[in-house]
Structures are given as C-alpha cells and as structure tokens.
N, C-alpha and C positions, 0 to 999 in steps of 0.2 A: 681664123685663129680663135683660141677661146680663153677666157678669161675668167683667173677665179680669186679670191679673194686671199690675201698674202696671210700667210702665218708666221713669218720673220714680226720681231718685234720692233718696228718701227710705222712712224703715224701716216699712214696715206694709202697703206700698201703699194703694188707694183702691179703690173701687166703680166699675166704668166704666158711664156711663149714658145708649144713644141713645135720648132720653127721645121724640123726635117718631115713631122708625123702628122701637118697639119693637112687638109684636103684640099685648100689651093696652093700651097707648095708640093703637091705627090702631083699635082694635075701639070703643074708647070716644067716638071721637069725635063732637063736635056744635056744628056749624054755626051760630056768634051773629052776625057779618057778613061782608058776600064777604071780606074780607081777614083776620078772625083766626078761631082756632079754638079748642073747648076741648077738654083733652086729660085725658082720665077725672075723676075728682071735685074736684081741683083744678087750675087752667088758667092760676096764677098762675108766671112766668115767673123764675127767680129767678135774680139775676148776683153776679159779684164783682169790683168796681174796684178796679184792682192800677196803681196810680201816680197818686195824686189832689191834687198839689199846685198846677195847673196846668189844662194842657189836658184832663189825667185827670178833674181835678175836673167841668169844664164836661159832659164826655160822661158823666159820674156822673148828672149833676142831670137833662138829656136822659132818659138811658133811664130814670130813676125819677119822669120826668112821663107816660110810655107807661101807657096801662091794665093793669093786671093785674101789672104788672112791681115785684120786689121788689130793692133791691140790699139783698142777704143779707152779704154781707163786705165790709171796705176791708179794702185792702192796701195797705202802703207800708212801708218801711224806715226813715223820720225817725218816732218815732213820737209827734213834737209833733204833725205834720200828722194823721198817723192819727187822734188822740184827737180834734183840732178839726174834721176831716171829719165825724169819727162823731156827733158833738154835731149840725152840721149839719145832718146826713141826719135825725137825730132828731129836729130841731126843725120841717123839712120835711114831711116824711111822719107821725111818728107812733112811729116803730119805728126803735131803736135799732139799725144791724147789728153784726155781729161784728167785731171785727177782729184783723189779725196781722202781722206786719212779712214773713212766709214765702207765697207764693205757695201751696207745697206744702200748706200748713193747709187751705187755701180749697178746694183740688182734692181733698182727701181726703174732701168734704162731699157724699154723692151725691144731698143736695137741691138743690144746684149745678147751674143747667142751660148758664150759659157766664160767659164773664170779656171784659170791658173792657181795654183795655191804654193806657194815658197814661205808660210811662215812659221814662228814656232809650232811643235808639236799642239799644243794644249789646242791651238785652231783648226787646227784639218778636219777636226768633224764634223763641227761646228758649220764652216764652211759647206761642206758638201750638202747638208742637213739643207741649207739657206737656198743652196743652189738648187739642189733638187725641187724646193717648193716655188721657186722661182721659175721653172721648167728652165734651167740655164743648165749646160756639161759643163762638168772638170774634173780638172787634171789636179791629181791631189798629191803632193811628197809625200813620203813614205814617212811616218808609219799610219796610213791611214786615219789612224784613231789614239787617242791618247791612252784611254781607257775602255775593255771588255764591253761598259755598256753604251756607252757614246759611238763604239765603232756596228753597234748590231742596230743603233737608231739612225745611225748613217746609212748603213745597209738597206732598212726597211722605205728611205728616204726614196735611196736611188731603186728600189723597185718599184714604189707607188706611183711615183713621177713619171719612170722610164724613160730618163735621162743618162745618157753616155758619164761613167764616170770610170778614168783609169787611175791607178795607184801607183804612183812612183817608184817602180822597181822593174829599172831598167832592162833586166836579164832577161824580161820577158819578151823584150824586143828584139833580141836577138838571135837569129836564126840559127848559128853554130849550136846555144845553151836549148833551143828551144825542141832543137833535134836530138840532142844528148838525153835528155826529159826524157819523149818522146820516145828514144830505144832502148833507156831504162822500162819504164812502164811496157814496151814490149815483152822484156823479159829477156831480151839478148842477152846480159849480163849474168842472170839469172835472180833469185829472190831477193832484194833488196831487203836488210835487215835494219843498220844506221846508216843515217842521212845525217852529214857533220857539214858544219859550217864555222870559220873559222872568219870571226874580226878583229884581225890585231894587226893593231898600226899604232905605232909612239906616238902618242901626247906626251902634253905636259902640264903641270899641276898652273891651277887657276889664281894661289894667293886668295887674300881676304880683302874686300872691299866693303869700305861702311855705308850704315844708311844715311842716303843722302835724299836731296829734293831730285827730282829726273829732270834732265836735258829737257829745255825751254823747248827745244822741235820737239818731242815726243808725246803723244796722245797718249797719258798712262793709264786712264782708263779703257784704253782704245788696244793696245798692245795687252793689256794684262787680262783679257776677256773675260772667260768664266772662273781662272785662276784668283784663288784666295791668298794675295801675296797682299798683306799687311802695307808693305814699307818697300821699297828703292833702295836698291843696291846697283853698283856699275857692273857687279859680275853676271847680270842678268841680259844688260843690252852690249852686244848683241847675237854672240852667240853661245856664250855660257851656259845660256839657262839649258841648255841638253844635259845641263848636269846636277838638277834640280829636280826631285820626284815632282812638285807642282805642274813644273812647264815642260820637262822633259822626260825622258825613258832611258837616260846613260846610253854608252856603248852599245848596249844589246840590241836598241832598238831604233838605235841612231844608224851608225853603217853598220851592223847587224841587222838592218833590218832584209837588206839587203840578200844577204846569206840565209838568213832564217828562211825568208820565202823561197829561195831556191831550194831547201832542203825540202821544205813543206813539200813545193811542186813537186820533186822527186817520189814521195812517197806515191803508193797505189791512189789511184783515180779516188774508189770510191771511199778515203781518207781526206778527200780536197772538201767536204761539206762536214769534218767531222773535226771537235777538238781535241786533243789529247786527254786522254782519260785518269792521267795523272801525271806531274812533272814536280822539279827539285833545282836549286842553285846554290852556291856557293860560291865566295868570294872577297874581297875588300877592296877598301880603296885603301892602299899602300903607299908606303914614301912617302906621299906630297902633304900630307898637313895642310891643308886648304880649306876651300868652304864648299868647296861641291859634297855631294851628298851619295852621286849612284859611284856603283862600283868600277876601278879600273882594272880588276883582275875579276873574270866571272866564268866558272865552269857551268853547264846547266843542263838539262835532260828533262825532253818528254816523252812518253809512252802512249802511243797509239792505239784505237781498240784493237787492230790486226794485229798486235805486237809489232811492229816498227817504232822505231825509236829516231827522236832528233838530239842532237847534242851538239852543243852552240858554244864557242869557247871564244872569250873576251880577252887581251893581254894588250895592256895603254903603255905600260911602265917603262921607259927604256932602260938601255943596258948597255955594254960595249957589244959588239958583233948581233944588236937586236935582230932578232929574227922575224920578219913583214910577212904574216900570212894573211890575206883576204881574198879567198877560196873555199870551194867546196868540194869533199872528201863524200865518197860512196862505196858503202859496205854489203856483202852479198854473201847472203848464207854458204856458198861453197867454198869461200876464203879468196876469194876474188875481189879485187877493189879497184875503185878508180880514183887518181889522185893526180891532178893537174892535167896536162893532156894526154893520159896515157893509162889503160889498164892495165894491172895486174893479176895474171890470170894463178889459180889457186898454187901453181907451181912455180910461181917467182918470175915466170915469164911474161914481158913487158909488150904491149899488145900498141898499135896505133886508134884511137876511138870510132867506134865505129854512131851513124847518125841516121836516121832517119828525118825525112820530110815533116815539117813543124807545121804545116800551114799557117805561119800566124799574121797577122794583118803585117803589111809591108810600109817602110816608111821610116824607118827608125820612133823611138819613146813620144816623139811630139806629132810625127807624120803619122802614124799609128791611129792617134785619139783624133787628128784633124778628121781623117778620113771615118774612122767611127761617128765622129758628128755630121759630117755631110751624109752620111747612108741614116743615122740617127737610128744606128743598133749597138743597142749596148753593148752585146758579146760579141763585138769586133774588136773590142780596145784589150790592148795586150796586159791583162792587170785588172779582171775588172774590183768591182767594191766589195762582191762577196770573197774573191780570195784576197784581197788587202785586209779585210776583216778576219778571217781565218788566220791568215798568215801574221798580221801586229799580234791580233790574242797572241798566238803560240810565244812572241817576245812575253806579252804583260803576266801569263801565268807564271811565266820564268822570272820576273822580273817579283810577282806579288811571294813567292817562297822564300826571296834572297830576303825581300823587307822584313820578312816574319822570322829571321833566322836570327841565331842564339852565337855567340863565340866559342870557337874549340880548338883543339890543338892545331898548329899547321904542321901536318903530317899529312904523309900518304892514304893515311884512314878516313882522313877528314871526310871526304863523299861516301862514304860507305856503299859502293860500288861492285862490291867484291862480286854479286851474282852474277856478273854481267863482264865478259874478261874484255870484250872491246871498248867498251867505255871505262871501263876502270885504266886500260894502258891509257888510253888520252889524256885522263886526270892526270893521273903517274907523271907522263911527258909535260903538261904544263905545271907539275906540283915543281919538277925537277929543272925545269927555266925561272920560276921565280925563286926557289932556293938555290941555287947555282949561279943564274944566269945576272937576275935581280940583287941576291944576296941578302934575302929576309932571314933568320936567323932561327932554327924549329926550335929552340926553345925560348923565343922571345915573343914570334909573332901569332898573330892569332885569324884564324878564317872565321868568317862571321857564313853559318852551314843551315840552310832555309832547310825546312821537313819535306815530305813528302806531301803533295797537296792531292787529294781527288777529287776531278770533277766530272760534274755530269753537264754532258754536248749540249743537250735539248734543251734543260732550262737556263742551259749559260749561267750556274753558281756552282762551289766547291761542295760537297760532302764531305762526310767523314770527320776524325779529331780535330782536324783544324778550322772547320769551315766558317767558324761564328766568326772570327777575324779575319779572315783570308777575303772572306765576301764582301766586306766592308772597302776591301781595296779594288773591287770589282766597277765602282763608279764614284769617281772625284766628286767630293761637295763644288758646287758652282756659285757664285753670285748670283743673284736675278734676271737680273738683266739680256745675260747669257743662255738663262737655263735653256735644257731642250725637253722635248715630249717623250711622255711612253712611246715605245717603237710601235705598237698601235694606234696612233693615234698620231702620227707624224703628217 
C-alpha cells in the first residue's frame, strides 16, 4: 500500500489507501461470484455515512444490507441524530459503528475503504474532493456539486485519485431507463430534438423563522461548512435550506436533478462531455410569502452545440386537481414523441417502448458502486463524477439566469420562445396551470425572466453580454477553513 501525505485540512494527516489497485490486494485475489471479489484475507468492505438524518439514513441501511459490507463510522454534526443512527445500526447489524460529528475523523481511519454522502448540497463536493485525496470511493447525492467550479474540482479529484465515485441519480441504475437511453441514441426513434424533464410535486411554503442561537446538539460550524451564513435560523435545519441559494439549488436541482440527468443522458453520446452552449429561466416563487429564496415555479431551456435542447420545468404550488408530473418527455425531429411508457409515432399512433440491452453494472444504486469498489473501476459505477458534473452544471446554468433575471409581465410572452414552437407549447401549458390552475392574476403578477447566458464548454465561464455577472455565480465564496484547490492542483 502506498502512502501519501493528506491534503484535507486537518493536523496529522491520514493513510491514503487504494485498497482494490494496490499490488498485494491484485495478488491476493479470489473469485467467490462473477460479480464480487475477495481482496487478501479480509473481503469485508468498510464505509462511512456522513449525513444520516434523512436520505443519508436510507442509503446507510442499503449499503449495510450488501454482503460483506460494514458501515464502520456515522457521521453528522447534530449529534442527537448521530447517537440515534448509531443505536440503529446496532440494533440492525450487531456492531456498533463509530461515530463523529467531523468527516475528517472518519478519513483518517485507513480501515475506511469509502464514504456515503446524504448531506446538504453545499457538501457533496467538498466531500468527494476529501475522499478522493484520501484514496477512499463515494457515493455522493445528487446534485453532485453545488456549484460549476466545485463540481469540475470534484471531477479532477476523482480522476487524479482513481477512486470509484457514483452520483446519486438513481435512473441510471435502472435497467428498463437505461435501455430506453440506450435505443434513443440508437436512433430507433429517430433524431432526438428536446429532451424535457418535468419536477413537479406540491410543496408547501416554509414561513419565517428568526435568528436564533442553533440546537445545543448541532456542530454549526460543522454543518455550515464552506457556506457563508452569518446567523441561525430554524428554517435552515433540517431540510429547508434546499431552498436557500447559499446551501441549496431549489427545485431544479433538488428532485430535478433527477430528471435533468435523464434528459442530459438522452441527448447524443458525444453531448455527454459537452455543456450547453447557451441556456435561460424563468420563474418565481409564488403564493407562499416565505423566507425561501429559489423559485417554486421555474420554466428553463439549454441549447446544445448539435442543437438539442433540454427543457426542465419546475411547478411546487398546489392547486385543486394539482397535476404530479415527475417524468421525462422525448422529442424527435419527425413529430414522434415519447411520453410516459408509450410512443407516439408522427401519426398520432400509440406505439409500446421499444429497448435495448444497457449493460450497466447490476445491483440496483448501492449494489452498483459496492461492486464498482470491489473491481475498483471507476467506469463501472452507474453515475460516475464526470456525468454528475456535466449533468448538476446543466441545473446551475439554469439556475445562474433565473438569479440574474429582471421582472415582466406574466404572460404567454414572458419566455420569448416564439422561435422554437415545442418549447414555447410547454411554456404556454405551464403559463396556463399557474394562471388557471394556481390562479395568479396577468395583470397583477409578475415572472422574474433570467436572459439568455452563453457559455463556452472548455473554459467552463459564460461569454457574451452577460458574462461579467453570470460568472461571478459560477463559484460560491467559501470560508477558509473549507476552501478547495484549483482543479490543478487537487
């Protein structure tokens, strides 16, 4: 094993350890089924879940129902939740883990062979960064990254390392979606034009909470990481803050992230290494009078170099007979479309889907990455870092237009869409549920209508009229303590 000196900022450093790529684990191996392996005299897999109040939890109990698989640490910064996960896991399994409110404890442990990741946004990258220099895999919630540059330092992380890292977007693990993909990019359908993704599901508005001192269990410098949040508020712990540009990415990039990567994947192949060359949002946060900040109504469109188009449509708001779309819709130059399980072909006639073979690693979202880490190839994990990277951008450009956008009529003009007749009907259909359905009023309310941004793939910044401020939203100020490195130098 080899050992190299910790770049995480903490005093001692750690043991770095590629437990699968090392020369007496390759020498030791032996073969117990096609899909896992043992790796010299013990083959037991050991993680550490680092955000387990929540989503964290559920992917905790997942990888500790895996054969061979120990979760050796929690992690969290509340550390009520800490102490009642760890009871948990105990009364689960057998074996009490460790636990620590500091990520850094867990990484220092070089019996650690990767880490879970369930916590706020603002951490996922962070995490990965850590892990990666640590030689430790993980499994990282979606949206990979919080921000454009944090997620291309994440990136350059997980290639330097050449640690296993999948991204939390399930659909990749599924073999039904990953065949549909799969005979899209065939071409069976014919030229894939948009690629739509719809997340709407009723919330409900959050209220105002003041600042206060935080819950005696909470590590607030611990929870609050690179995020510059002044002061304490309750609407923050503990799942609010999704709805704070600081800690979160609203809807679009919350369970839109979801759908955004499915559309992304859709597009042609060699669009999966490319960003959109220009995108636009529009939107607000309606009704609720609250203290959130992202929007609960958001239309939004990027353009492709091949000209493919993605269009990602946000509605939180409820209504009587609300209508739950969280789906993805596919558009096809001949007037062909596929919408739920069922094509339609240019003549109105209703087709059953047809699929091709996905080969994608088998196991479902957690067996997936287990087995990625026992083989200790990265391009086995269903997800890896560079399309979690790829795919969160395409949310934050959408996301960095809407913050820069100006208030306008709420009309049907409001997107000025008109060049484009399938994305402008989309608009139309959500203009006409939130005036209809919702009952905002055209001439009282107002859509707040981000520009068109352009940007250029290769240097990952905006061009063009808007760029001087757009690019400024391209990487979050950080605290110290937090910061991370140039992607060179990771």
């Amino acid at each position: 094993m080899t050992t190299q000196k910790s770049r995480i900022p903490n005093p001692g450093g750690f043991s770095r350890r590629h437990f699968l790529k090392s020369t007496a684990a390759l020498g030791a191996l032996a073969l117990v089924t096609p899909t896992s392996q043992v790796f010299g005299a013990n083959n037991r897999l050991r993680l550490a879940a680092c955000g387990v109040r929540g989503r964290g939890n559920s992917l905790m109990r997942n990888a500790a129902g895996e054969d061979n698989v120990e979760i050796a640490w929690i992690v969290d910064p509340d550390r009520r939740v800490l102490e009642r996960r760890a009871e948990e896991m105990k009364e689960r399994t057998g074996r009490k883990p460790r636990t620590t409110t500091d990520i850094r404890k867990a990484l220092d442990d070089p019996s650690v062979d990767g880490i879970i990741v369930g916590t706020p946004n603002h951490w996922h990258s962070l995490m990965v960064i850590w892990a990666a220099q640590a030689g430790k895999h993980c499994y990282v919630e979606k949206p990979a990254s919080h921000d454009v540059y944090e997620g291309r330092v994440a990136l350059e992380a997980a290639r330097k390392y050449g640690v296993v890292v999948q991204h939390g977007t399930q659909r990749r693990s599924s073999e039904n979606i990953a065949g549909l993909v799969k005979a899209i990019h065939s071409g069976k359908y014919g030229k894939l034009t948009v690629s739509h993704g719809l997340a709407c599901k009723s919330r409900s508005g959050i209220g105002h909470e003041p600042v206060s001192a935080p819950p005696e269990s909470l590590d607030w410098n611990l929870w609050r990481g690179h995020a510059l949040i002044p002061r304490f508020h309750g609407n923050l712990v503990h799942y609010n803050w999704h709805w704070f540009w600081v800690t979160g990415n609203g809807e679009l990039n919350n369970q839109g992230t979801h759908q955004l990567d499915l559309a992304y994947w859709a597009l042609d192949p060699e669009m999966h290494s490319q960003h959109p060359v220009r995108a636009t949002s529009l939107g607000g946060r309606f009704q609720w009078d609250d203290q959130g900040e992202t929007p609960n109504t958001q239309f939004s469109v990027a353009e492709y170099p091949n000209g493919q188009k993605v269009v990602m449509n946000v509605r939180n708001v409820d209504y009587e007979n609300y209508r739950h779309e969280v789906e993805n819709r596919f558009y096809f130059e001949d007037g062909g479309k596929i919408i739920g399980n069922e094509y339609i072909d240019p003549g109105g006639e209703k087709h059953a889907l047809e699929r091709e073979d996905a080969g994608i690693t088998p196991g479902g979202p957690m067996g997936s990455f287990i087995r990625a880490c026992r083989e200790g190839d990265p391009e086995m994990a269903n997800g890896t870092m560079l399309e979690g990277h790829y795919s969160s951008a395409l949310g934050h450009l959408m996301n960095i237009s809407y913050r820069l956008g100006r208030k306008v009529p709420f009309n049907e003009k409001a997107g000025r869409f008109g060049d484009d007749s399938r994305v402008a009907e989309e608009f139309q259909s959500l203009h006409a549920i939130m005036r209809d359905g919702v009952g905002l009023p055209e001439d009282e309310a107002r859509y707040i209508a981000g520009p068109w941004l352009e940007f250029d793939s290769d240097s990952e910044r905006f061009v063009g009229e808007h760029a001087v401020n757009a690019n400024v939203l391209l990487r979050n100020p950080r605290r110290a303590e937090f910061d991370i490195p140039e992607p060179d130098k990771v």
